[in-house]
N, C-alpha and C positions, 0 to 999 in steps of 0.2 A: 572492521568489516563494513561494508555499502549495502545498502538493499534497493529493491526495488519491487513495485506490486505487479502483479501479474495476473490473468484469466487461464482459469484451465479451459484448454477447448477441447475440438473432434478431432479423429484422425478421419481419413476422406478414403478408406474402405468400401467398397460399395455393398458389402455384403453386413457389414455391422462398423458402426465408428464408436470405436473406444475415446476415450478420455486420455486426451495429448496436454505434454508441456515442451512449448516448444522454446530453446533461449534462441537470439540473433542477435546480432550486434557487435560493433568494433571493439565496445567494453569486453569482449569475450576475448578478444587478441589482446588485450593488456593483462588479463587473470592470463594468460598463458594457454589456452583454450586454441590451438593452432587446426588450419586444416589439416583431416585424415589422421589427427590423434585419437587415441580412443579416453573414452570415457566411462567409470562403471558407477552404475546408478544404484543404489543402495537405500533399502527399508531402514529407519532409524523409529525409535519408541514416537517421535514428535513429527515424523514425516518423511523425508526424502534428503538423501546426500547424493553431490552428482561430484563425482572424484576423477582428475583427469590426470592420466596413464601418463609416465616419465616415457618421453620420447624415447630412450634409449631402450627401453625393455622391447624385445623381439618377438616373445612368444605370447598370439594372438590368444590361443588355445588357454594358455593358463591365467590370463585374464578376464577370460571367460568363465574359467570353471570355479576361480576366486569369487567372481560378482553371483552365481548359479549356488555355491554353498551358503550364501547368504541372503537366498532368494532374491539376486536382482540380477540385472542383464548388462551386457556391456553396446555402447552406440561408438557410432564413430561422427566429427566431426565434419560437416561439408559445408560450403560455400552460402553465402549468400548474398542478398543483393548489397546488403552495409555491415562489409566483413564477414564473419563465420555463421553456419549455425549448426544446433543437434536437435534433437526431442526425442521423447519417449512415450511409448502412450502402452496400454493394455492392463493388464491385472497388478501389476506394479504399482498403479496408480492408488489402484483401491485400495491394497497393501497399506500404502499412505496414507488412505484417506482422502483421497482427493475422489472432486464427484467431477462433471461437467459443469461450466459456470461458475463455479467457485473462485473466487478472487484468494489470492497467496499471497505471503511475501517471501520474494529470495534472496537471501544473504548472500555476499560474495567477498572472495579473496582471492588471493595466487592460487591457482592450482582448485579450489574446494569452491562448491555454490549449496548451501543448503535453501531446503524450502518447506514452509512453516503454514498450516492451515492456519488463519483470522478466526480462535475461536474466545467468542466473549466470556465464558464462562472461567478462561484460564485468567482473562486483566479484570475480571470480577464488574465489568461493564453491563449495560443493557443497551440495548439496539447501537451494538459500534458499527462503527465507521472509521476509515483510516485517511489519512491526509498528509501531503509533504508541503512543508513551510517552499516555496519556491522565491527566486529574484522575478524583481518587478521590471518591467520593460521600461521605465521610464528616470528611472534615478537607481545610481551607484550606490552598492552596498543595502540597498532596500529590500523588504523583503514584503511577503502577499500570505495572506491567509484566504483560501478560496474554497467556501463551501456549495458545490454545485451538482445538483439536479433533485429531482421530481419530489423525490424521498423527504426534502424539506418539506413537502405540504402535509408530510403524514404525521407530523410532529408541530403544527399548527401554524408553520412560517409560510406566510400565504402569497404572491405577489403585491408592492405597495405598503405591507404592515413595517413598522418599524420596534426595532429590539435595540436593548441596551448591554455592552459587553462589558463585564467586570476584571480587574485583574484578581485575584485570589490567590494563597500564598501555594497554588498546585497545578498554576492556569488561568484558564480565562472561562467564563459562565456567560453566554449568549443568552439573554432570557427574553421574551414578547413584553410589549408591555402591555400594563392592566389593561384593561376594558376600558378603564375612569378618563383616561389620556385619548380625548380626541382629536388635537390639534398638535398640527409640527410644532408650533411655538411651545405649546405648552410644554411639548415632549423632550425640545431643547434644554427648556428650563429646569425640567426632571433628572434629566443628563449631567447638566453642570452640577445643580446641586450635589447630587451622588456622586461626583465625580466618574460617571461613567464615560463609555463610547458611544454615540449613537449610531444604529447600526441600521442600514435601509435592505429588504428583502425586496430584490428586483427580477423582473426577467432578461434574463443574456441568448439570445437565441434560443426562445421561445424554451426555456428550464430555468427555473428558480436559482438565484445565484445571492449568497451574502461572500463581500470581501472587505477584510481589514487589512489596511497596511501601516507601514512606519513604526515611528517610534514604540507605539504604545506593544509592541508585539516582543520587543524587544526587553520592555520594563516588564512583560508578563514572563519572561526567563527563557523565550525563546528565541532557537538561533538561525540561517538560514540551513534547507536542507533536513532540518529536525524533522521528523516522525510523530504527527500528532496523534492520539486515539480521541473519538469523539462519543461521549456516553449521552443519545439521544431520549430525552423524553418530552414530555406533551410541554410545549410551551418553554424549553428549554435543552440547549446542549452546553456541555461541560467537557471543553479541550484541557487534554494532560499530553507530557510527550512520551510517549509509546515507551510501554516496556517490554523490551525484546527479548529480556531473560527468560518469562513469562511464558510466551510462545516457543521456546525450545530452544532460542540461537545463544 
């Protein structure tokens, strides 16, 4: 199975906007996701399954009344500007659990897409945060760890401070350093010793940005594409890679 993170948004109602998920994209023509199939959306105990209808089945009605016994609704697929798309939005959502705002993740395969609320209390986490290991623009086979925006200032990574990152036999621990450490050199020197990373909190268009790349990401057991969770506290974050079981999928 593949995932990917998503935002619940609005439907564009003028009279009341419900709580919309909408998929798009060519990755929808390779799960089998064709236009003008239908699709039925379905309450699961962990969230939402969006199950898409065998071409060859004729009768509209009884795929209606199939998703309707199970309190969900059937969509059909339509066009969009990069390949397909469908969405669903109204009571359904709630059903789920989903709010507006909400960041999701959707699993996908042939035919099936489930989608899973980000709830911390299930990876036993405090203030998560979710991240995908991505390729680096500049060298084959490399991979980027990139933690960005605001949020890092509520957990003490200020812009300019500098952190050192550890491997750990479950991950890697970002951690500020002491107070005692004024000087780059010194900090250097604190680095090597411990054999840590050093790690510089900067701004990237005017948002707080730490990124690790190469080797060392690799020796911390991660691969490109992996699924990190990030358990945020004062003066420290502690990546692991995401357990999906956890979340429902």
């Amino acid at each position: 199975m593949e995932y990917t993170l998503l935002t619940v948004g609005k439907s564009k109602s003028a009279n009341y906007r419900y709580p919309r998920i909408v998929f798009s994209g060519e990755w929808l023509l390779d799960m089998g996701f064709t236009k003008n199939s239908l699709v039925q959306v379905l309450p699961e105990p962990n969230g939402l399954v969006f199950k898409h209808c065998d071409e060859n089945i004729q009768s509209y009605s009884k795929l209606f009344n199939e998703a309707k016994e199970k309190n969900g609704k059937l969509v059909r697929v339509g066009n969009a500007h990069r390949g397909v798309t469908f969405q669903t939005s109204g009571n359904i959502l709630h059903t789920g659990g989903f709010a507006y705002g909400e960041t999701f993740i959707a699993g996908y395969e042939y035919g099936l897409i489930r989608a899973r609320k980000i709830v911390s209390d299930k990876l036993g986490i405090e203030n998560l945060k979710i991240i995908q290991l991505l390729p680096t623009s500049t060298k084959v086979h490399a991979i980027k760890l990139k933690l960005y925006g605001d949020w890092l200032s509520d957990f003490g990574f200020l812009a300019d401070s500098l952190a050192t990152a550890a491997i750990e036999h479950d991950g890697i621990t970002i951690k500020l350093f002491d107070k005692y450490i004024s000087e780059y050199a010194e900090a250097v020197k604190f680095a090597r010793r411990g054999k840590f990373k050093l790690v510089h909190v900067w701004r990237k268009r005017n948002t707080l940005c730490i990124e690790i790349t190469g080797d060392f990401l690799y020796r911390a057991g991660f691969e490109l594409n992996d699924w990190l969770s990030a358990s945020c506290t004062h003066d420290m974050i502690k990546l692991q890679k995401l357990d999906f079981k956890s979340l429902g999928f």
